[in-house]
C-alpha positions as CSV (number, residue, x, y, z in Angstrom):
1,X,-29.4,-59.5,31.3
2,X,-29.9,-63.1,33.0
3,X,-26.1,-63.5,34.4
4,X,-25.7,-67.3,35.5
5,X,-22.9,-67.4,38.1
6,X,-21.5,-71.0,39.1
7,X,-19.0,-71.3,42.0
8,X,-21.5,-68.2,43.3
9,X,-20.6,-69.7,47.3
10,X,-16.6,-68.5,46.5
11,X,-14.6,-66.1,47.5
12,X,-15.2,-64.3,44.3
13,X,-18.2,-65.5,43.5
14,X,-19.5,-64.0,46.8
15,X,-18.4,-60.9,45.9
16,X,-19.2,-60.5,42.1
17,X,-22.9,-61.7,42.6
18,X,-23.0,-58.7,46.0
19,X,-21.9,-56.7,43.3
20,X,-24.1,-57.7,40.6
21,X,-27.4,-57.6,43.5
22,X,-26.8,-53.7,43.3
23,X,-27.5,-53.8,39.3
24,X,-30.1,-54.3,37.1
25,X,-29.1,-57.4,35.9
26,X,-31.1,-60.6,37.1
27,X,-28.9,-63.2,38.7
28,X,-29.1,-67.0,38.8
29,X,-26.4,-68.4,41.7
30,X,-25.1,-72.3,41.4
31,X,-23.1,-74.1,43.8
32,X,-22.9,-77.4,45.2
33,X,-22.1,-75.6,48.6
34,X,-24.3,-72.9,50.6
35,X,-23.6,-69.4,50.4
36,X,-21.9,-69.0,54.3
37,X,-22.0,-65.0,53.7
38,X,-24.7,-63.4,52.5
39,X,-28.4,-64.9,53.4
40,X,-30.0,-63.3,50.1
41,X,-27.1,-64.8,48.1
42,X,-27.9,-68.3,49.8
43,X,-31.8,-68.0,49.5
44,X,-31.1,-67.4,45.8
45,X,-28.8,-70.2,44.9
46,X,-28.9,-73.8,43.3
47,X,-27.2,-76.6,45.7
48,X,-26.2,-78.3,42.3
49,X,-23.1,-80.7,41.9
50,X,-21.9,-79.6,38.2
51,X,-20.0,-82.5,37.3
52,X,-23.4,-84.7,37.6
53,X,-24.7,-84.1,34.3
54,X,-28.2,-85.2,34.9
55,X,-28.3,-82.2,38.0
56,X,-27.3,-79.7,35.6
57,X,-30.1,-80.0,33.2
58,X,-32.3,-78.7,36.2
59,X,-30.6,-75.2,36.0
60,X,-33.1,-73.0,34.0
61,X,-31.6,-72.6,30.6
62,X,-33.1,-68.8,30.3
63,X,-29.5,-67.7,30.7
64,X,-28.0,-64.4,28.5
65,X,-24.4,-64.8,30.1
66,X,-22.9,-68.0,31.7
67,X,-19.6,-66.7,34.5
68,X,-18.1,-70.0,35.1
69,X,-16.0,-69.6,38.2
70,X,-16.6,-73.1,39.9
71,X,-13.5,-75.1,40.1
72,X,-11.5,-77.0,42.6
73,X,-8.8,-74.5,42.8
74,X,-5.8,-75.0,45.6
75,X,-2.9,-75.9,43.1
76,X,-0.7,-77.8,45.9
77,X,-3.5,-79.7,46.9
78,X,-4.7,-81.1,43.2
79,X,-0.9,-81.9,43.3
80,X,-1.8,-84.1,46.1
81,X,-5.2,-85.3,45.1
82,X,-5.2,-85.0,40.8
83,X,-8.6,-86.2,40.9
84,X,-9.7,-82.9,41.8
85,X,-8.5,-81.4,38.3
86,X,-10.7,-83.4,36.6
87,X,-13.5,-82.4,38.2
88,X,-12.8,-79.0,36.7
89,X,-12.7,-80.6,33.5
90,X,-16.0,-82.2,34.1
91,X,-17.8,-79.3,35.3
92,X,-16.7,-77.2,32.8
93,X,-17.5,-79.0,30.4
94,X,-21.0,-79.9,31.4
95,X,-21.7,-76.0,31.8
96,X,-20.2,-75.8,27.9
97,X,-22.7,-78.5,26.9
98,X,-25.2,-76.7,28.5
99,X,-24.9,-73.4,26.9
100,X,-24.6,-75.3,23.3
101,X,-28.0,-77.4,24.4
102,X,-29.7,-74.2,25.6
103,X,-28.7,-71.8,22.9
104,X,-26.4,-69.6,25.1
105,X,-24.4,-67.5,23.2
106,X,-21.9,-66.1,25.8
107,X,-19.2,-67.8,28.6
108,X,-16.9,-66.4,31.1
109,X,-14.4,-68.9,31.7
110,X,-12.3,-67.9,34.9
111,X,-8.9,-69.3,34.1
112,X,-5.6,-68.6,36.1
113,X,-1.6,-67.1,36.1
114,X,-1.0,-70.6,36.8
115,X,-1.6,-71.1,32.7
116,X,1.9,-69.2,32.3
117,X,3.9,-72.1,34.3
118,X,7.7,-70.3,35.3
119,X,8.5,-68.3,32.8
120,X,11.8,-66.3,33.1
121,X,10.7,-62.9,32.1
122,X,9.2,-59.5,33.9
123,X,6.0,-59.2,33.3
124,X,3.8,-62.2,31.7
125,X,1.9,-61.4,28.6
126,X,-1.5,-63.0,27.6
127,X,0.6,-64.8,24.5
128,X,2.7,-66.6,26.8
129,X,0.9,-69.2,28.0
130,X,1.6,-72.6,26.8
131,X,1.1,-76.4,27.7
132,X,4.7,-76.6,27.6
133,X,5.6,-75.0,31.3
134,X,2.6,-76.7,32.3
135,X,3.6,-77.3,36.3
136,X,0.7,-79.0,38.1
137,X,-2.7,-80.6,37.1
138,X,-4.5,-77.7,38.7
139,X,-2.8,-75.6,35.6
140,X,-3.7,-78.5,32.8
141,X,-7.4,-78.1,33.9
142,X,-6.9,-74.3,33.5
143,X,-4.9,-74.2,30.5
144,X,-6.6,-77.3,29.0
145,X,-10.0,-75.4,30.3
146,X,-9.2,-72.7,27.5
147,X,-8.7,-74.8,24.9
148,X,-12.4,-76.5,25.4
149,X,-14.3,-72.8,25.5
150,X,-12.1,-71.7,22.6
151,X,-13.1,-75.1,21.1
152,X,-16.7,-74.6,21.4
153,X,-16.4,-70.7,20.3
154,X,-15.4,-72.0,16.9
155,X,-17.6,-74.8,17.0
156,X,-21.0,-73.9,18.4
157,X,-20.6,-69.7,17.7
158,X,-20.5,-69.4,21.6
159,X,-18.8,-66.0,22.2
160,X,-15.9,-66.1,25.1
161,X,-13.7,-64.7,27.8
162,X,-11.1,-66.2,29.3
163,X,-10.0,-64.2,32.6
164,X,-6.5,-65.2,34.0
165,X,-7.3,-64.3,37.8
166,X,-3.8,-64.0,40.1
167,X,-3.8,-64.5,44.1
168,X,-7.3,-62.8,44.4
169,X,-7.8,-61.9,48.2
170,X,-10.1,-59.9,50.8
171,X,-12.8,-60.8,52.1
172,X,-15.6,-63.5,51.6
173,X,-12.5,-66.2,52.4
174,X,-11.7,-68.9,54.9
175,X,-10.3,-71.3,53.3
176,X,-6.7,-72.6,54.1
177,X,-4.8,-70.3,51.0
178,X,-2.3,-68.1,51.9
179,X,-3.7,-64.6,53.2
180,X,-6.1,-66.1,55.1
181,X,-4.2,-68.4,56.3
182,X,-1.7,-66.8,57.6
183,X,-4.0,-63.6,59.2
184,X,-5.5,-67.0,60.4
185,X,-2.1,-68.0,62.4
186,X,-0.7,-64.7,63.3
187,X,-4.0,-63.8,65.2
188,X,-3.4,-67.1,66.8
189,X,0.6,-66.6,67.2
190,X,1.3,-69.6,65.6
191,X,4.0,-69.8,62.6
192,X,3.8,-69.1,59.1
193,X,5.6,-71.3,56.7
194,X,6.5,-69.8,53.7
195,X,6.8,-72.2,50.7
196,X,10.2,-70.2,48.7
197,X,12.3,-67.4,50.1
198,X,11.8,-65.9,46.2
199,X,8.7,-66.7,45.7
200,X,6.6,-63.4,44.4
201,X,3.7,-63.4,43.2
202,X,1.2,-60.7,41.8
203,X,-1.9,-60.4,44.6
204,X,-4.9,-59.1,43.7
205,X,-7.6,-57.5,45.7
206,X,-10.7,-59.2,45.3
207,X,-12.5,-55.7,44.5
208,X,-10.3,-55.3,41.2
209,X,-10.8,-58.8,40.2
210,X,-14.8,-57.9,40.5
211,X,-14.3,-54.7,38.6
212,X,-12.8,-56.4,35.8
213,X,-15.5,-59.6,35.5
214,X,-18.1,-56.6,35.6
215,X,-16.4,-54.7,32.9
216,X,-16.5,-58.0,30.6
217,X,-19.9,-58.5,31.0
218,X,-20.8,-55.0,30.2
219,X,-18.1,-54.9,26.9
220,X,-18.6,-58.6,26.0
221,X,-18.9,-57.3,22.7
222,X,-15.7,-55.6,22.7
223,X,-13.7,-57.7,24.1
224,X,-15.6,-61.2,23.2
225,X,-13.1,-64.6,22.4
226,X,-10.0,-63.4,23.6
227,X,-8.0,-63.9,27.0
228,X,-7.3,-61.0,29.5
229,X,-5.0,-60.8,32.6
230,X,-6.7,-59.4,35.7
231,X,-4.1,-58.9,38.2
232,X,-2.7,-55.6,39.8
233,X,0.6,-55.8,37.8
234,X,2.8,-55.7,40.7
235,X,4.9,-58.4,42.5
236,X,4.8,-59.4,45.8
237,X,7.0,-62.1,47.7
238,X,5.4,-64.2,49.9
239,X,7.9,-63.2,52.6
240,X,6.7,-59.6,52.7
241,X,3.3,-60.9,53.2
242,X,3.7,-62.9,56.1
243,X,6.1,-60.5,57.8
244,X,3.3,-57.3,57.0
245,X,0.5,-59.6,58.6
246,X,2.6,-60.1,61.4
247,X,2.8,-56.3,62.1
248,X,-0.1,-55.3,61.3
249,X,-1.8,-58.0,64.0
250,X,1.3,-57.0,66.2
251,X,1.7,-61.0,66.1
252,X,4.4,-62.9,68.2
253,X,4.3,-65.2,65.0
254,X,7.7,-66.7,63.4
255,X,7.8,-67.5,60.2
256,X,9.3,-71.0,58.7
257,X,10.6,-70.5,55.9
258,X,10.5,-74.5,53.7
259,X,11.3,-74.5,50.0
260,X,8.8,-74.3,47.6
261,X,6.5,-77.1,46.7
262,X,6.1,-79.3,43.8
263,X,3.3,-77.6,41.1
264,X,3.9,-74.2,42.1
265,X,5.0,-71.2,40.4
266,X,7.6,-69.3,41.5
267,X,7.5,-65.9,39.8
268,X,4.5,-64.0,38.4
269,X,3.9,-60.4,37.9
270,X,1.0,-59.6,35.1
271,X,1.1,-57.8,32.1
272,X,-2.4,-56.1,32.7
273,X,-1.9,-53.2,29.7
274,X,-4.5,-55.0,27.5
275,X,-7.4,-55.4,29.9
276,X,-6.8,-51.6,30.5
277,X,-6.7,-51.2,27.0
278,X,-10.0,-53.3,25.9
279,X,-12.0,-53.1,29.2
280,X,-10.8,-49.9,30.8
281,X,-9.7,-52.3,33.6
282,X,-7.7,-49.8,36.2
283,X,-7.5,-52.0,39.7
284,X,-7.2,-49.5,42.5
285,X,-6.0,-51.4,45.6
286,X,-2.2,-51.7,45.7
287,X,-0.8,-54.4,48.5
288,X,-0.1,-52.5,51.1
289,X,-3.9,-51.0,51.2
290,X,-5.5,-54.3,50.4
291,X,-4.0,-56.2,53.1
292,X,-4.8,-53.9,55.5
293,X,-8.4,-54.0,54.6
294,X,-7.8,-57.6,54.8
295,X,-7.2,-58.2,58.4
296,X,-9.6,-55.9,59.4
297,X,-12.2,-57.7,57.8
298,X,-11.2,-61.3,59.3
299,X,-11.1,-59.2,62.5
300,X,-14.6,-58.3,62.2
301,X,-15.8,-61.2,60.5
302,X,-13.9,-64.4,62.8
């Protein structure tokens, strides 16, 4: 197949088109930013802004699979600057209008656990979501995201999955979110502030989030026009983060400990028994082992 991959210059997108360079599968990269990583990644890739919808119609519309993972995607800072969300809005829904224009008959939409809000119960099931815990405008673009690719699955026959992605971390990432941030300050002895004493959230190694994109393009059929969690199912609170990055840098770090910000969620552990089910998604890295491969990474790579 043709595999279109916006956002290609992300963390995951990075990653997933590395991945997808060992395969068979020809591969078109868009982002509005160079890829920093990987040279062949960057010599491959369209500087394109997606929310200019002129610029978009320049992509070549030979496409068998769109994976939309662009997006402005910092939820505390869309909080801050709501403009932002609507540029996920826009962009998605000039990729949409291409597909429909160009006859493409299959989108990946990368959504996020953010769509669940704070919801009171163990583990979050793909059913849960609703506008109504809708916490920040980083979640309406996501949530409201969904709705437009369902929208134009029942209205233009293009087939869909919507991938709810959780804390996905490793390598390929320097941006100020919270592992790399604080390997980022511990390596530097500086302090980590931690935004909720309670806060736990369900971190995913960016290796497992691959795995399952790659298993949804090879069982779109399977699986098409429905929503999956891609998580590793277990919770993790932020303060056991930044006190295991402390050790394992052997940091003189303190950690701040503030209360959570406005937007954020405060509790998320995925359900992740129906990707399993559907995709034979089985995420191998647990916390403990991911993090670890973590800082060595930034330790080799910064």
């Amino acid at each position: 197949m043709k595999i279109l991959v916006t956002g290609s210059s992300g963390t995951i997108g990075t990653r997933l088109c590395e991945r997808l360079l060992q395969t068979d599968h020809e591969i078109l990269c868009v982002d509005w930013e160079p890829n920093k990583w990987i040279k062949t990644l960057d010599e491959r890739t369209l500087r394109i802004d997606l929310r200019d919808a002129k610029a978009v119609e320049q992509i070549p519309s030979d496409i068998d699979i769109i994976v939309h993972l662009a997006a402005n995607a910092r939820v505390y800072e869309l909080v801050v600057e709501p403009v932002r969300a609507l540029d996920n809005f826009i962009t998605l829904f000039n990729m949409l209008e291409f597909a429909r224009k160009g006859g493409i008959r299959k989108f990946i939409f990368s959504s996020s656990r953010e769509s669940y809000g704070n919801i009171e119960v163990e583990k979050l099931t793909e059913e849960l979501a609703s506008v109504v815990n809708c916490e920040s405008p980083y979640t309406a673009s996501k949530i409201g995201g969904e709705a437009l690719v369902r929208s134009y699955e029942r209205c233009y026959g293009i087939d869909m999955l919507i991938f709810r992605f959780s804390n996905v971390y490793g390598m390929y990432d320097d941006s100020v979110r919270v592992v790399p941030q604080f390997i980022r300050n511990a390596r530097a002895n500086e302090t980590l502030t931690v935004f909720g004493k309670e806060k736990c959230l369900d971190f995913t190694y960016i290796d497992d989030c691959v795995n399952g994109i790659l298993l949804g393009i090879e069982k779109f059929e399977e699986a098409k026009n429905d929503v999956y969690n891609l998580a590793f199912g277990e919770g993790v609170t932020l303060m056991h983060l930044a006190e295991r990055v402390i050790g394992l840098l052997d940091s003189a770090s303190k950690i701040d400990l503030q209360e959570s910000r406005t937007g954020e969620v405060i509790r998320y552990v995925a359900d992740i028994q129906k990707a399993k089910r559907v995709l034979g998604y089985n995420p191998q890295i647990p916390f403990d082992e991911g993090i670890e491969k973590s800082v060595e990474w930034y330790r080799e790579h910064s």
